[in-house]
C-alpha positions as CSV (number, residue, x, y, z in Angstrom):
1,X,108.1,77.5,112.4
2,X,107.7,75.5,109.0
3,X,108.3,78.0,106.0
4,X,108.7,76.4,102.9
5,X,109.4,79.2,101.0
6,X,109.9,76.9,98.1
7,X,106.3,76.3,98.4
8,X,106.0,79.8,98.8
9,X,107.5,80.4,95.6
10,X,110.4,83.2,95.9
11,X,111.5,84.3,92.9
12,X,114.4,85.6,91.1
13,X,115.9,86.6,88.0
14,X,116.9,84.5,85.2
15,X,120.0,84.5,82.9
16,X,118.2,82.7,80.5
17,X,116.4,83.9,77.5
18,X,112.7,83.0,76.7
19,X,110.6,81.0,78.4
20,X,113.2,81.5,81.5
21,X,112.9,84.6,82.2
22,X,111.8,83.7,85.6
23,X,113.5,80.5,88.0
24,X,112.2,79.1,90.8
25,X,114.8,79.6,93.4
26,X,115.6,75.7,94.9
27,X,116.2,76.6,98.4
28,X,116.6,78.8,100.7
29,X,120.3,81.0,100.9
30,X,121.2,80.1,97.5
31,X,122.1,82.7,95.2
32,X,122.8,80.8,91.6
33,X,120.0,79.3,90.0
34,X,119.5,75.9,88.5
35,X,118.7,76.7,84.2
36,X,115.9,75.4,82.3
37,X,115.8,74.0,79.0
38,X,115.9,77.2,76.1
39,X,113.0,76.6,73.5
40,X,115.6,77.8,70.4
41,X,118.7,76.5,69.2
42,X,121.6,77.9,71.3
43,X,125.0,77.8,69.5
44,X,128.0,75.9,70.9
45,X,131.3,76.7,71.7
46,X,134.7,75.1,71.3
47,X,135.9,77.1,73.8
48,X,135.3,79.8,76.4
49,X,137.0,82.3,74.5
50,X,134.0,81.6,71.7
51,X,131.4,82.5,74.2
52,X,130.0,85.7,74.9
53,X,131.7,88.3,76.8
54,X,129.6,91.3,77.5
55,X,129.9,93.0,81.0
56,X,126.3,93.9,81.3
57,X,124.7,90.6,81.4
58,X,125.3,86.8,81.4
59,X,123.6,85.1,78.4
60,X,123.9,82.6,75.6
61,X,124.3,82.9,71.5
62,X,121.3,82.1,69.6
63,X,120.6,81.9,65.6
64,X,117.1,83.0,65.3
65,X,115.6,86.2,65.9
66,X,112.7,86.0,68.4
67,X,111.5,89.2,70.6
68,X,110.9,88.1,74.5
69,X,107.3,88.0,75.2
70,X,106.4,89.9,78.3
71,X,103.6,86.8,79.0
72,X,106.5,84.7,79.2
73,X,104.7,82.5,82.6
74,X,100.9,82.4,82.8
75,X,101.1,84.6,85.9
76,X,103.4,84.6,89.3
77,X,101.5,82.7,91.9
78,X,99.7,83.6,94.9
79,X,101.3,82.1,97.8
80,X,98.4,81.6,101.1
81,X,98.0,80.0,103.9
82,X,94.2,79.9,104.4
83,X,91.6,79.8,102.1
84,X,88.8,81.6,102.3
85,X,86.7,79.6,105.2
86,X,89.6,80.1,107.7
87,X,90.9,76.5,106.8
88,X,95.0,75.7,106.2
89,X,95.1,74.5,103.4
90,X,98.8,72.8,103.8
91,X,99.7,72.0,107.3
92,X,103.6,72.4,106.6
93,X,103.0,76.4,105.7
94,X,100.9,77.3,109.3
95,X,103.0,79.0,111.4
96,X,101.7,77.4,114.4
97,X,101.5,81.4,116.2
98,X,100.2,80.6,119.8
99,X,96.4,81.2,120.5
100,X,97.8,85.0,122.2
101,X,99.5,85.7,119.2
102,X,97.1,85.1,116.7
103,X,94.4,87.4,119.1
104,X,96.4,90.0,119.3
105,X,96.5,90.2,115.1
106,X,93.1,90.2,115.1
107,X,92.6,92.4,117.9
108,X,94.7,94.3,116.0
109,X,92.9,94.0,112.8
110,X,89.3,94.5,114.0
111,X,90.8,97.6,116.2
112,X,92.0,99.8,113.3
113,X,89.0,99.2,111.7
114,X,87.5,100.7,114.1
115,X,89.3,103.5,114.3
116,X,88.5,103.9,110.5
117,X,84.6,104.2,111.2
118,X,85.0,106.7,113.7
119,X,87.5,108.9,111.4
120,X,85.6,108.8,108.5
121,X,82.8,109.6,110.5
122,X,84.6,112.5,112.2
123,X,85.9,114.1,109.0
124,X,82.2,113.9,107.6
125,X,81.3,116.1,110.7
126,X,83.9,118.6,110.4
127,X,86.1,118.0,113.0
128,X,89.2,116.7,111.3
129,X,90.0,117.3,108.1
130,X,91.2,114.6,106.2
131,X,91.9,111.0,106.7
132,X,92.5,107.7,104.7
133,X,91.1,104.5,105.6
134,X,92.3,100.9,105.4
135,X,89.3,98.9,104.5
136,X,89.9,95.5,103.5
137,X,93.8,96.1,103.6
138,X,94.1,95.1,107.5
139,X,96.1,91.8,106.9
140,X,98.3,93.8,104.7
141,X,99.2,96.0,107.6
142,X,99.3,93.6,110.9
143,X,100.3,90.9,109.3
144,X,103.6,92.3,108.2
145,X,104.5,94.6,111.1
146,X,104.2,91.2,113.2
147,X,107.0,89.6,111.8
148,X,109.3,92.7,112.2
149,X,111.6,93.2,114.9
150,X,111.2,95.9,117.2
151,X,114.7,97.0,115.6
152,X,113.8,97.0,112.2
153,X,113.0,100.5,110.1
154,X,109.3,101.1,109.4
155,X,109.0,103.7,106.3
156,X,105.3,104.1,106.1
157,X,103.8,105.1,102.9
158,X,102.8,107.7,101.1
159,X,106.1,108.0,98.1
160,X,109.0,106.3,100.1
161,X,112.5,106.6,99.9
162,X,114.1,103.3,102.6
163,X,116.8,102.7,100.4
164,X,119.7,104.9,101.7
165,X,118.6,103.9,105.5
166,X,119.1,100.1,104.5
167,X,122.5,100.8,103.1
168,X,123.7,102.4,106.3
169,X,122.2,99.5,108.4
170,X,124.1,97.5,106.1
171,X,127.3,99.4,106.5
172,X,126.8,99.3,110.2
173,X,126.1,95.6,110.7
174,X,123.3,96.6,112.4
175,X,121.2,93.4,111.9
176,X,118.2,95.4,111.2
177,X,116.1,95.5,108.4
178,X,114.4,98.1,106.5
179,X,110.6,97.7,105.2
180,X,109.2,99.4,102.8
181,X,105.4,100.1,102.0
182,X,103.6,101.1,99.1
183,X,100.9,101.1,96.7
184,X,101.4,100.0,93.1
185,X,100.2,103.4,91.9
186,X,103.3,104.6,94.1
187,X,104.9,101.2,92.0
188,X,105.1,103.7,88.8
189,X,106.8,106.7,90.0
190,X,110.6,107.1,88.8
191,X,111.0,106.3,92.5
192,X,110.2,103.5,92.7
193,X,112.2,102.2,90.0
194,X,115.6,104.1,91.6
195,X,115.3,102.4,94.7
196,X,114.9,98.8,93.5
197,X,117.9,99.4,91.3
198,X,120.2,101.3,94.1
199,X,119.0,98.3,96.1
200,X,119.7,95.4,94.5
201,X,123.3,96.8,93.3
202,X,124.0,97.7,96.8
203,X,123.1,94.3,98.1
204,X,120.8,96.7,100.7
205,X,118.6,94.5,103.6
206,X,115.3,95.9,102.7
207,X,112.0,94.8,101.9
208,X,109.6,96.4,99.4
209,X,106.2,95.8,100.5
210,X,103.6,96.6,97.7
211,X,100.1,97.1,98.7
212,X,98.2,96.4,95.9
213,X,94.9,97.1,96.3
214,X,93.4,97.3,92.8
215,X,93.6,101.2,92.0
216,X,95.6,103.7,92.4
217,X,93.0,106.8,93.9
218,X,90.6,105.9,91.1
219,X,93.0,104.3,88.3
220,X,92.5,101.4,88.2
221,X,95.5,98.7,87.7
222,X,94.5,97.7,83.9
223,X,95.1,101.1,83.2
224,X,98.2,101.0,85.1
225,X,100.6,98.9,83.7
226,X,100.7,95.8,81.1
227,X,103.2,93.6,83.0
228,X,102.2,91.2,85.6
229,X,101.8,93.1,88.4
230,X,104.6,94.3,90.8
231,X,106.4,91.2,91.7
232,X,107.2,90.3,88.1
233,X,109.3,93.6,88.6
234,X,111.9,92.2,90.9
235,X,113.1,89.7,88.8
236,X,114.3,92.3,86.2
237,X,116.1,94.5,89.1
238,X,118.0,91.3,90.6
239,X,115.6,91.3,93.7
240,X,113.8,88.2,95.1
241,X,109.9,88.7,94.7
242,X,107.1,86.8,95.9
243,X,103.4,87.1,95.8
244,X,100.9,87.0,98.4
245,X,97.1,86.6,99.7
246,X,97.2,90.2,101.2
247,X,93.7,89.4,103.1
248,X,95.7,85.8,104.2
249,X,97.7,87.3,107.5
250,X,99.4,84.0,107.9
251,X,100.8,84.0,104.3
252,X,101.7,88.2,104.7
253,X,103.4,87.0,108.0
254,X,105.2,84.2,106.7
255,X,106.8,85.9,103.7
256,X,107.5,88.7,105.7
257,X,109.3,86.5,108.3
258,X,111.6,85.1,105.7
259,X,112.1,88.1,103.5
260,X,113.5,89.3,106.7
261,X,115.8,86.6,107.7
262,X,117.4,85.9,104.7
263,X,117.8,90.1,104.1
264,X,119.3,90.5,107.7
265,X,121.7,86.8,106.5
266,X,122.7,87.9,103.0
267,X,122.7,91.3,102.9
268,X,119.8,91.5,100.0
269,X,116.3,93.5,99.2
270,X,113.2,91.5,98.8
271,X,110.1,92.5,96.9
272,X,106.6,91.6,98.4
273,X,103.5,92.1,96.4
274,X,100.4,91.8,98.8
275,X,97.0,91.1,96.5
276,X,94.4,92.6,98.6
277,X,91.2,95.4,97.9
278,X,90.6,99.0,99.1
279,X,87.3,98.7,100.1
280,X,87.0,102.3,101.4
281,X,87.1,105.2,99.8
282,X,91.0,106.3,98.8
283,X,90.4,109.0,100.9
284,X,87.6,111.6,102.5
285,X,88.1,113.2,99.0
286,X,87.4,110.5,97.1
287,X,84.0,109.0,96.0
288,X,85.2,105.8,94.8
289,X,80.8,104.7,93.3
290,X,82.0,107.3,90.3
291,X,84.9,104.3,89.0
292,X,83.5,101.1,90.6
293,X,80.0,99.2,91.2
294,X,78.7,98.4,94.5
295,X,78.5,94.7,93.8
296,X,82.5,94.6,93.4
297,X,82.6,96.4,96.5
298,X,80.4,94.1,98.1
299,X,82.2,90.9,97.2
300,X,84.9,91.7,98.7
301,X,83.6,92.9,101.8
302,X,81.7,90.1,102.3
303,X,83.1,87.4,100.9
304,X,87.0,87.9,100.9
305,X,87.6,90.3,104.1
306,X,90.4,89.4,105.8
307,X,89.0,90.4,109.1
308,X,86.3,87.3,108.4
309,X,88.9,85.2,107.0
310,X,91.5,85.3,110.7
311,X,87.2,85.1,112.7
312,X,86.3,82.2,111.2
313,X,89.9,80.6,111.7
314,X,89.8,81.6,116.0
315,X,86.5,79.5,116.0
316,X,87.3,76.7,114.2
317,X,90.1,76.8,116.9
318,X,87.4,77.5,119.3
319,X,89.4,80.7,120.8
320,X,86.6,82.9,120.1
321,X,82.9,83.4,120.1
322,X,79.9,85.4,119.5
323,X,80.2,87.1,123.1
324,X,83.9,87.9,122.9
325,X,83.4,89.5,119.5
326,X,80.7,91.7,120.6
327,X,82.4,92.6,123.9
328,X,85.5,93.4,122.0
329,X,83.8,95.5,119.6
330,X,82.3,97.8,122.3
331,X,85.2,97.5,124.1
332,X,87.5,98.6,120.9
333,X,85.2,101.8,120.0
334,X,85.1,103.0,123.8
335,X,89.4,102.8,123.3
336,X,89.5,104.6,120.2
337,X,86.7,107.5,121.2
338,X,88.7,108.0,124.5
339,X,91.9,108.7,122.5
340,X,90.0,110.8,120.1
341,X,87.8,113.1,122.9
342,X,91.5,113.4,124.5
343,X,93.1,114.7,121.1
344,X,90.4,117.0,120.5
345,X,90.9,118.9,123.7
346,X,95.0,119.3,122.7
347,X,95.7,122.8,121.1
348,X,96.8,122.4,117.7
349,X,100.4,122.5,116.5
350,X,102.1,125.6,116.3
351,X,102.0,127.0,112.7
352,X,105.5,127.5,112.4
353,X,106.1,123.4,112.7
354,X,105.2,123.5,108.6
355,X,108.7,124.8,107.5
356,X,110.4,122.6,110.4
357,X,111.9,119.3,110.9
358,X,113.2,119.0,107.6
359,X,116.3,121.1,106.9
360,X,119.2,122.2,109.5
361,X,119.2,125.7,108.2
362,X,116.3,126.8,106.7
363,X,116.7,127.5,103.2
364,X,115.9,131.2,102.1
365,X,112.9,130.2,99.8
366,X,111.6,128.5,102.5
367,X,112.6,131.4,105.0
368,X,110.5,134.1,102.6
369,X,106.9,131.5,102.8
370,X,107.1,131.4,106.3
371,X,107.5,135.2,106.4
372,X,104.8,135.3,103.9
373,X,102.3,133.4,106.2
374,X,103.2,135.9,109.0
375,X,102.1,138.6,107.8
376,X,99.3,136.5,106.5
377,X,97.9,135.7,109.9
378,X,98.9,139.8,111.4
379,X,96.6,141.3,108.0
380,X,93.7,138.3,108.2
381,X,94.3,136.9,112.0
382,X,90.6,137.3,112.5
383,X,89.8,134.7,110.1
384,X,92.1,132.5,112.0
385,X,91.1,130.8,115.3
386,X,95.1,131.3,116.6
387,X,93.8,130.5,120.3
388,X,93.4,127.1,119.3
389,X,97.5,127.0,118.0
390,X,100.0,126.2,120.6
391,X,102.1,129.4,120.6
């Protein structure tokens, strides 16, 4: 498979001031970095004991004060595979996946969202009680988990910690991989900001796959943060970064593909930043019309869906058609209602599983709340439908 991740445009830190802050790494497995040209003066030195010699960073002398503008590049790049039509737009970069291959992703794709109608619709009706939906984000998702291996760590969002799991893959020479997902609201907890640093200094074989999606619940990303997004991030922690077309599966696969080689090969985290839109709803508790218009909703639900984007690709290829698309779609909401109808009729988990699963020995505080809720459910049981608990 043709990757030219150069094309692709990794990136990584700099150890140049100004208009360097961020290098194009040359190629693939290379760790230094070829230096661009400073825009100041930089002083020279006789000799190396004239040069600086601060532990904390590698840098050059200069004579004029200037403060480092955080617009120091017009924006990372968005690395994509198709455009918007279905079409490659550079041969070298399609991964050539095999007709089975690429039905399964969409399978895939159009299969969760399915799942997502019927949940909504099933919280709306009372009989679950809360669920999230992944709307427009479907590339994000299948794209990504496609290029794993069926080895690799999955730490699902929401608020992850992956970090300490990579290091002891690392210390085992496990060749596994540890990935990472979350949003970019999740992008400003201290978090966050831990694990990229324990990650880069521990040389850890993770990725950090960032989600974002536009808004964080109803925040939107403008209100966020003032930097370029999350993958200008990296570059500041040591970690290789690269942006993507999150509704472009090809592109999501192919940089997930190489993050993971090279992190399994050199022992390094990788930060992906996948530009995509919630559609949805955040959540069944969210009413996302009170923060955005209908007509930006509708744009990218009908013109930049990434569902549409991998359809219009399997006919150009002629691997797909009206018939199939409507025979998979009935087919696809009979699966999901079957697996539904079948959980409904399971009695729900014991009460007790709240305060398990976490520590070896209960703690006492968390000893006196599950006490607490037992004589909860003895004073008020009749409030309670217990018959439906698995005892």
């Amino acid at each position: 498979m043709a990757v030219a991740m150069s094309v692709a445009k990794i990136w990584r830190p700099s150890r140049v001031l100004g208009q360097a802050a961020l290098l194009l790494l040359r190629r693939p497995g290379v760790r230094g970095l070829a230096r661009s040209q400073p825009s100041r003066q930089q002083q020279q030195f006789p000799s190396l004991d004239d040069k600086p010699q601060f532990p904390g960073a590698s840098a050059e002398f200069v004579d004029k004060l200037e403060f480092i503008q955080p617009n120091v590049i017009s924006g990372i790049p968005i690395y994509r595979v198709m455009d918007r039509q279905g079409q490659i737009i550079n041969p070298s970069e399609d991964p050539h996946l095999p007709q089975e291959e690429v039905l399964k992703l969409y399978r895939s794709m159009t299969l969760l969202n399915t799942m997502d109608r019927i949940l909504y619709e099933s919280q709306r009706q009372g009989r679950i009680s809360f669920y999230m939906t992944n709307y427009g984000e479907e590339g994000t998702h299948v794209g990504s988990a496609a290029a794993l291996d069926r080895t690799d760590l999955v730490f699902g969002q929401y608020r992850e910690a992956a970090v300490g799991a990579a290091y002891a893959a690392k210390r085992a020479n496990a060749n596994r991989i540890v990935i990472c997902y979350f949003g970019e609201g999740a992008a400003s907890e201290g978090d966050a900001h831990a694990g990229f640093n324990f990650a880069a200094t521990l040389e850890c074989p993770i990725i950090f796959f960032c989600r974002n999606n536009g808004y964080a619940i109803s925040t939107p990303t403008s209100e966020q943060y003032r930097g370029d997004g999350i993958a200008a991030r990296g570059p500041g922690y040591g970690i290789l970064s690269i942006r993507v077309d999150g509704n472009d599966v090809f592109a999501v696969y192919n940089a997930t593909k190489e993050a993971r080689r090279r992190a399994v090969a050199e022992n390094q985290p990788f930060l992906i930043e996948a530009m995509t839109y919630r559609i949805g709803h955040h959540s069944t508790s969210d009413d996302s019309s009170a923060y955005r218009s209908v007509d930006e909703v509708n744009y990218w639900d009908k013109q930049d869906h990434p569902i549409s984007r991998l359809r219009l690709y399997l006919l150009s290829q002629g691997w797909w058609d009206e018939e199939q698309e409507k025979a998979w779609r009935k087919q696809s909401r009979k699966k999901v209602m079957e697996a539904f109808e079948q959980a409904e009729r399971k009695l729900k988990p014991n009460p007790n599983l709240l305060f398990s699963d976490v520590y070896q020995e209960m703690p006492a505080q968390l000893r006196r709340q599950q006490e607490s809720l037992a004589r909860h459910l003895q004073t008020y049981g009749e409030h309670y439908p217990l018959d439906h608990f698995d005892k």
